[in-house]
C-alpha distance (Angstrom), angle and dihedral (degrees) to the residues before:
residue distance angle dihedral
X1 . . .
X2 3.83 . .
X3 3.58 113.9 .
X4 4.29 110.7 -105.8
X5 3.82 105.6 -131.5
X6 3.48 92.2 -175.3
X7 4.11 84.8 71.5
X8 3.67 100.1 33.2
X9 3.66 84.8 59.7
X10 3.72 89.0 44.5
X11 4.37 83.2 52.1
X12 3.45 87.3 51.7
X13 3.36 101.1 50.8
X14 3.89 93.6 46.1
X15 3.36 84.0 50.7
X16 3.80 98.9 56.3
X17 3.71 95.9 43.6
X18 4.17 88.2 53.6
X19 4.40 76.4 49.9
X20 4.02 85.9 54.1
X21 3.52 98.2 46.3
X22 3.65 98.3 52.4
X23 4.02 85.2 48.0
X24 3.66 96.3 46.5
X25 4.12 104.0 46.2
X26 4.24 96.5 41.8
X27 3.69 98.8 52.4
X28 4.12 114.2 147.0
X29 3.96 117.5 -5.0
X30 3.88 82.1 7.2
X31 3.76 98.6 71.4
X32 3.85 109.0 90.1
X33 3.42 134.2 172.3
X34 3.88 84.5 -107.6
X35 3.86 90.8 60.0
X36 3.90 92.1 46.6
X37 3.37 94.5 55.5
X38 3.87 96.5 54.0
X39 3.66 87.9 44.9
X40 4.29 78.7 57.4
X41 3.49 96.0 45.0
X42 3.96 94.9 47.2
X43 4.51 87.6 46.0
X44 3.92 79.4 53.3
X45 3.83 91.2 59.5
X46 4.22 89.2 40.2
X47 3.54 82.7 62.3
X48 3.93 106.5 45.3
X49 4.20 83.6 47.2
X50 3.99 94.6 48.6
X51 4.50 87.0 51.9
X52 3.57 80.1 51.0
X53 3.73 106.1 48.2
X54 4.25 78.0 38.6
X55 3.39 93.1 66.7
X56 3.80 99.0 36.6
X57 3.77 87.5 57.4
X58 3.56 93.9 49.3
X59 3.67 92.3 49.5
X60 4.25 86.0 42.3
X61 4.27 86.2 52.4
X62 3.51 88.8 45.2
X63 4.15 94.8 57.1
X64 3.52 90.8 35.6
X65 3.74 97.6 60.5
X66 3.56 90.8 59.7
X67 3.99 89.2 51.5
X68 3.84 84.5 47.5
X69 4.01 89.8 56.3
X70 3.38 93.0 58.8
X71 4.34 95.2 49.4
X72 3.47 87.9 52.5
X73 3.62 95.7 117.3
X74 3.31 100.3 37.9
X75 3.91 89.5 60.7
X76 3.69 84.1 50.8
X77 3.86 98.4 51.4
X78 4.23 84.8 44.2
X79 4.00 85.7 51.8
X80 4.38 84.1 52.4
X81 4.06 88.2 47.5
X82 3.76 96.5 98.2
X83 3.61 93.4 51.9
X84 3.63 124.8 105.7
X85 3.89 104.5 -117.2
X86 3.96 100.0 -105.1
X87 3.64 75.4 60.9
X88 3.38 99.6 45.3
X89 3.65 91.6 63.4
X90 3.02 99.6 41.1
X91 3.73 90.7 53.5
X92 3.83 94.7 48.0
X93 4.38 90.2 50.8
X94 3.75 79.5 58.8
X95 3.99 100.8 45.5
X96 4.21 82.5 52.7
X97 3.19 96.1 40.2
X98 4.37 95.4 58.6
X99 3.47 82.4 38.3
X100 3.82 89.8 68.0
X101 3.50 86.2 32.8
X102 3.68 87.9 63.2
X103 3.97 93.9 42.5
X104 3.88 110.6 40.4
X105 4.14 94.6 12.3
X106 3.56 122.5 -141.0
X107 3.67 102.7 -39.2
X108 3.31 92.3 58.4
X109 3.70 100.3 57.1
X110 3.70 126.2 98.0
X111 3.57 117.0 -117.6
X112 4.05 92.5 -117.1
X113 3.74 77.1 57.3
X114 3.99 99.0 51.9
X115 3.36 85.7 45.3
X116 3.90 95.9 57.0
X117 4.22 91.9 44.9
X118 3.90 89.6 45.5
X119 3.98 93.5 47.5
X120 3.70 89.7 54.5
X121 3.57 137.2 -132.7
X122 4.18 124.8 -42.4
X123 3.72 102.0 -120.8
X124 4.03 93.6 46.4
X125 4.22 93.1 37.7
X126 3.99 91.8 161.1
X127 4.34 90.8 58.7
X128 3.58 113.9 80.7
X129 4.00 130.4 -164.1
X130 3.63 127.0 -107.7
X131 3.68 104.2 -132.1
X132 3.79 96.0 144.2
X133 4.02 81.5 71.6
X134 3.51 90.7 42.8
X135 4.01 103.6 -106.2
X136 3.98 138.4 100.3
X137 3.36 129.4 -164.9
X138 3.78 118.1 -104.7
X139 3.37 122.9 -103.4
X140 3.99 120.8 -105.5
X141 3.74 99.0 -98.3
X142 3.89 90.6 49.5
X143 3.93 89.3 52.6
X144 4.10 85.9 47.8
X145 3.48 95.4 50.3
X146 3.86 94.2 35.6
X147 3.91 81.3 64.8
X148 3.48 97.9 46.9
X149 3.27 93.3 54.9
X150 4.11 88.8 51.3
X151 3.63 91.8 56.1
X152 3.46 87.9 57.2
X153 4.04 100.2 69.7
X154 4.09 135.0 56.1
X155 3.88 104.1 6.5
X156 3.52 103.2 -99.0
X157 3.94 112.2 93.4
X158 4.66 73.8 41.2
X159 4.61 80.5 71.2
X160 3.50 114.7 8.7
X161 3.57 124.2 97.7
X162 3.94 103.9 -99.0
X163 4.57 121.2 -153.0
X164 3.37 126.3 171.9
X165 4.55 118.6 -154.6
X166 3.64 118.0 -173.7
X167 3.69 85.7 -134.3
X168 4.01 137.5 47.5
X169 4.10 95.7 -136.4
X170 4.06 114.4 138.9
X171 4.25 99.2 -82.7
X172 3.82 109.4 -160.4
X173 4.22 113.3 -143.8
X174 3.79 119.0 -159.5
X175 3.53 111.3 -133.0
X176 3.85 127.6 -161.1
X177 4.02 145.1 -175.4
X178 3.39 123.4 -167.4
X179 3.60 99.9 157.8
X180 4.09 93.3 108.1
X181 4.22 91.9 48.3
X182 3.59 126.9 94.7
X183 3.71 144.3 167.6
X184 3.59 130.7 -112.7
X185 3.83 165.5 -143.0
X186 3.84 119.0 -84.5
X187 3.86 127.3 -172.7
X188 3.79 118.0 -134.1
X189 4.16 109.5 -76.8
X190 3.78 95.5 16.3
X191 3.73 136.5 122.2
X192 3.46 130.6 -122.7
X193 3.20 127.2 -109.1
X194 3.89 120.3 -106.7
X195 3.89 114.9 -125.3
X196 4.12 98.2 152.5
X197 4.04 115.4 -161.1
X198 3.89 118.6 -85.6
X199 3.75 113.3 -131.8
X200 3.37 121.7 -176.9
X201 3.99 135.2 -170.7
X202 3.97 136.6 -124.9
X203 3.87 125.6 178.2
X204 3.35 119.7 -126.7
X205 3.90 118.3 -153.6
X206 3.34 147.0 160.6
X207 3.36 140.3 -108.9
X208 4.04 127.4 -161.2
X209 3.86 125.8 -110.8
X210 3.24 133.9 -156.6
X211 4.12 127.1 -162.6
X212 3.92 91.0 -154.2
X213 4.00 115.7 -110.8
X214 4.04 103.0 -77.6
X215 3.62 123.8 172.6
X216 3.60 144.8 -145.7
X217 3.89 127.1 -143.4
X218 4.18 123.7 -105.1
X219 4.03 84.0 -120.0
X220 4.09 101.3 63.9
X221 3.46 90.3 36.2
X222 3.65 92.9 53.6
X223 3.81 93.9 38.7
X224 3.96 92.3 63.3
X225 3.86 101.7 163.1
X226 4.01 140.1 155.8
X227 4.24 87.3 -82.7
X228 3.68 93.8 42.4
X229 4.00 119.2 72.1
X230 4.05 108.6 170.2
X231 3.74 86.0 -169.7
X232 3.56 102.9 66.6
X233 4.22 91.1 36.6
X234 3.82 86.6 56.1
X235 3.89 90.8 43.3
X236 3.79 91.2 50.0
X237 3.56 94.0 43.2
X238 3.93 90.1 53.0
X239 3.50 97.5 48.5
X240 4.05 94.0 48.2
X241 3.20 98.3 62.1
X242 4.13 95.2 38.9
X243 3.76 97.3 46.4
X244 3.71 80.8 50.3
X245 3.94 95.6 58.8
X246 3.31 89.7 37.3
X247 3.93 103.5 56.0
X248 3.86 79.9 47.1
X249 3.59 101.0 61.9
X250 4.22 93.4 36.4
X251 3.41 88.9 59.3
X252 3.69 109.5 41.5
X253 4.15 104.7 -5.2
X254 3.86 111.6 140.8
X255 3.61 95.8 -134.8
X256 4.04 99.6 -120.7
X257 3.45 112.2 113.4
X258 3.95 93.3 -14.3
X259 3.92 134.4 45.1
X260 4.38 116.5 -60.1
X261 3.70 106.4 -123.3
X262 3.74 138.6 -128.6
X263 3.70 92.0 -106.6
X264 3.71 92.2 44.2
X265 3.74 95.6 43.6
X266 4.14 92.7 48.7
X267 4.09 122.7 89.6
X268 3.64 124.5 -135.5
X269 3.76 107.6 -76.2
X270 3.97 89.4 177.7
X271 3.92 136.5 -9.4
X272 3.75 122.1 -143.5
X273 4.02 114.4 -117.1
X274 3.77 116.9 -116.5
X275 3.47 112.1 -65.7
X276 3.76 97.3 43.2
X277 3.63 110.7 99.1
X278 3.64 89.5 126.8
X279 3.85 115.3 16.5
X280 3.74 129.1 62.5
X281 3.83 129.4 -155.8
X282 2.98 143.7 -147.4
X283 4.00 100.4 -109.9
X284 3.85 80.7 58.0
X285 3.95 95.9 57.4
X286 3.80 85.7 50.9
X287 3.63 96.3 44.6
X288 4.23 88.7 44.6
X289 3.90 88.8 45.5
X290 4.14 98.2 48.5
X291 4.29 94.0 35.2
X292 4.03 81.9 78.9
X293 3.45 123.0 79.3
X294 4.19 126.3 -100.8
X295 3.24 83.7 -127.9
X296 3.75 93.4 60.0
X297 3.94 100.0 41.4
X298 3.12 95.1 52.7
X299 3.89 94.4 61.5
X300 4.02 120.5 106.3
X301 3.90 88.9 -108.8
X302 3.92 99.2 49.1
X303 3.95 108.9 130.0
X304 3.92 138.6 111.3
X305 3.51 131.7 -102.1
X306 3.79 134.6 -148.1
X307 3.66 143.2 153.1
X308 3.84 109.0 -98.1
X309 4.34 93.9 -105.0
X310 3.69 76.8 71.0
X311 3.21 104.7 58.4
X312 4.30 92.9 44.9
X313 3.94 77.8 67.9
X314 3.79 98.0 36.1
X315 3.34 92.6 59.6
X316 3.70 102.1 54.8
X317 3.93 85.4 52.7
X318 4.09 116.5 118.0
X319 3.52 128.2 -174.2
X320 3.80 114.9 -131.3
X321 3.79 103.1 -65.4
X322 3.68 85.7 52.6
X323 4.06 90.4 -99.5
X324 3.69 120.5 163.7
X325 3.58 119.6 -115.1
X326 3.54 106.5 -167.0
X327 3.48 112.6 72.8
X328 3.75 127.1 -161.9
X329 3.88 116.6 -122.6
X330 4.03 114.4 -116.9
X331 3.59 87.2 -146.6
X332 3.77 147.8 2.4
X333 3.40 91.1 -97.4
X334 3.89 94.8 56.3
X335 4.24 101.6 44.4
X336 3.15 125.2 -149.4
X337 4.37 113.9 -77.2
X338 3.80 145.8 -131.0
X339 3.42 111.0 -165.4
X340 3.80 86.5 -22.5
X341 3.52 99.1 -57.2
X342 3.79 122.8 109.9
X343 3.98 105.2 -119.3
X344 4.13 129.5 -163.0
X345 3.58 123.6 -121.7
X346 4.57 101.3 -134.7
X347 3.83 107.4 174.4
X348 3.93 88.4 -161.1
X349 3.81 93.9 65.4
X350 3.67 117.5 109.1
X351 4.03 113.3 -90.2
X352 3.52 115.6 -137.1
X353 3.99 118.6 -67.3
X354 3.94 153.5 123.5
X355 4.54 98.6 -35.0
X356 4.42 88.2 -17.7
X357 3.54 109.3 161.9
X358 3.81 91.1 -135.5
X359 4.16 106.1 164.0
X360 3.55 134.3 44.1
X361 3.50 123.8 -164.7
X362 3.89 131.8 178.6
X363 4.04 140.3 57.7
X364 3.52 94.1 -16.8
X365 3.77 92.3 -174.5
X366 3.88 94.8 70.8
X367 3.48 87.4 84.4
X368 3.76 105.4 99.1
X369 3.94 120.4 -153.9
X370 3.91 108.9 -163.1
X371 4.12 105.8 -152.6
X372 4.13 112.2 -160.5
X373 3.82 101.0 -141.3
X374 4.13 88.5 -144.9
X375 4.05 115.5 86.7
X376 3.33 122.9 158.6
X377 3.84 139.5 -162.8
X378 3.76 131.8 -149.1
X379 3.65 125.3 -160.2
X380 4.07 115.2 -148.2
X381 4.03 110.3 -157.2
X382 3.83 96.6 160.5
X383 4.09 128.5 121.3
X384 3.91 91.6 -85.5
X385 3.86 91.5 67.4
X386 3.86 103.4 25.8
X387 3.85 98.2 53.5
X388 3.57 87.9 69.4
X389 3.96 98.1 39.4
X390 3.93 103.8 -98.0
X391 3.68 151.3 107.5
X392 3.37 119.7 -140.4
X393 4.10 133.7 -149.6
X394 3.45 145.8 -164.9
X395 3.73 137.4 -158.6
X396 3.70 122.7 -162.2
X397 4.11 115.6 -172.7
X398 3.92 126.9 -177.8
X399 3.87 122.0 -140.7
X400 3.41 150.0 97.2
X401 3.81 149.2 -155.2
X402 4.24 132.5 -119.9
X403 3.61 136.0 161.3
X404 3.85 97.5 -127.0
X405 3.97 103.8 -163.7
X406 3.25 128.1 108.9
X407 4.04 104.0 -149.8
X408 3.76 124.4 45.2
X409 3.96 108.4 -69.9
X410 3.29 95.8 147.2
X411 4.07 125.2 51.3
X412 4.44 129.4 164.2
X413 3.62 130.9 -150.8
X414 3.70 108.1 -122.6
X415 3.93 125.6 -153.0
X416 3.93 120.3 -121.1
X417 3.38 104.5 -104.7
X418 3.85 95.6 -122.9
């Protein structure tokens, strides 16, 4: 019988508030050792529910991708909606067109059809394609949904501060900290004192991604059907393996020759003592939490972030009267807590080791991720791919990733390094 998430989640969040009340009513003297370990017992069962509503939603993801496939068009025609009808056509001659693109390739377009890839797309009339090299650039649904499929992997495009240009030029950013300014006292008849507002500037660029050449056999190409949609398996397949890259580099990138990542762009907010090179404590958490300004915790996107080995150990940490501080969420609107801060699970953080920079903690959303609204596919038909019965394609994205502030909103504990 398939497993209901609706009520695991409803288990759960039973669960949780049973958690909270325990917490709430035996604050102080009232916290024993009996308390704590129901409190243990019932994060035990939080645990066994969450691999079970896990697996349901991967199983859930997995049936609604093929039920996606077949809406593929009508996401495209709600993507043409704003468009004034002249537009609208033209826009859908396009759509069919890279669909046949995508199906037969180039030689098996018409030339009306050619003509409509190379012109370029209705609501960018200035950008042409590239067909002499063998690509086109995806229509505007398949650049939506290729994003929304991004967001959906590592973490970062879940905190950071997301823009989209039409074009990859350089984009200065002004930056600013006021954090260290303040007012002040004047006597009766005198002037203030000047103290103007220091901007600075960043420049935003944009690198160049590629989604690797992957291929697709003769057979599912050739067996194009109502349950088979080659557009949304190539889109999926595209924006896999770039979201991938991509989450990479935002996280932990060095900043030559691709984007400088969150973890790479933070200062120390706390080093562990000797001894450390795998454990936290729960001093450190505190130290981490108050090394960032007020100013910056008290921002909508304030949180931590770790890979998820870190939080298997951050949840069995106590503070001194052996109370937990992880706390499960009631609800899906208030997420689960570390230290009372919501916290984001990035598998391409550090894990715990000798000098790892394994938690981040601060105003996550600073980070800025820069999204060039031009990607383009190429379809390879040549003797390399068809000897052994396949097509092959290629996505190339634009983008990049910066932290944009110009204080400190953004600090890492650091483990000794022995």
């Amino acid at each position: 019988m398939p497993l209901n998430i609706k009520a695991l989640r409803d288990q759960r969040a039973d669960k949780a508030k049973e958690a909270r009340n325990l917490l709430d009513s035996n604050t102080g003297d009232k916290w024993s050792k009996d308390v704590e370990a129901k409190v243990d017992a019932i994060y035990e069962e939080i645990d066994r529910i969450d691999a079970q509503i896990e697996r349901a939603e991967r199983q859930a993801k997995i049936d609604g991708d093929a039920a996606a496939d077949d809406d593929a068009q009508d996401r495209q025609h709600r993507a043409n909606a704003g468009l004034r009808p002249e537009q609208r056509e033209q826009a859908d001659r396009y759509n069919a067109a890279f669909r046949n693109f995508l199906i037969r390739g180039e030689r098996g377009l018409t030339g009306e059809e050619i003509t409509t890839l190379q012109t370029g797309r209705p609501q960018n009339a200035q950008t042409v394609g590239t067909g002499a090299g063998g690509g086109y650039l995806v229509p505007a649904g398949f650049g939506g949904e290729l994003l929304e499929a991004l967001r959906a992997f590592g973490g970062m495009r879940a905190v950071a501060t997301v823009i989209q240009t039409a074009g990859g030029n350089p984009l200065p950013w002004p930056t600013v900290d006021e954090t260290a300014q303040e007012g002040e006292i004047i006597a009766e008849n005198q002037p203030a004192t000047d103290q103007d507002i220091t901007f600075g500037t960043t420049e935003i660029g944009a690198q160049k991604w590629s989604s690797k050449v992957f291929t697709i056999p003769f057979e599912l190409l050739q067996d194009q059907g109502p349950g088979i949609d080659i557009e949304a398996f190539v889109r999926r397949a595209a924006a896999q393996r770039i979201a991938r890259i991509q989450n990479k580099k935002f996280t932990i990138g060095t900043g030559v020759n691709e984007p400088l990542g969150l973890v790479t762009s933070s200062v120390a907010g706390k080093v562990g003592a000797t001894g450390s090179t795998t454990t936290v404590a729960y001093d450190d958490m505190v130290d981490l939490e108050h090394s960032v300004d007020p100013a910056y915790r008290s921002m909508p996107g304030v949180g931590w972030m770790f890979h998820d080995f870190m939080l298997r150990n951050l949840k069995k940490l106590k503070d001194l009267s052996g109370y937990p501080l992880w706390l499960p969420g009631l609800s899906a609107k208030d997420p689960d807590t570390f230290l009372r801060y919501r916290y984001t699970i990035n598998q391409d953080m550090p894990v715990p080791a000798a000098n790892a920079k394994s938690i981040l903690f601060g105003d996550l959303s600073s980070y800025m991720i820069r999204d060039v609204m031009e990607v383009t596919l190429f379809r390879f038909d040549d003797s390399t791919f068809t000897r052994r019965g396949q097509i092959g394609f290629l996505a190339w994205a634009r983008g990049t990733g910066k932290q944009v502030s110009a204080g400190q909103p953004v600090k890492h504990f650091q483990h000794s390094a022995s």
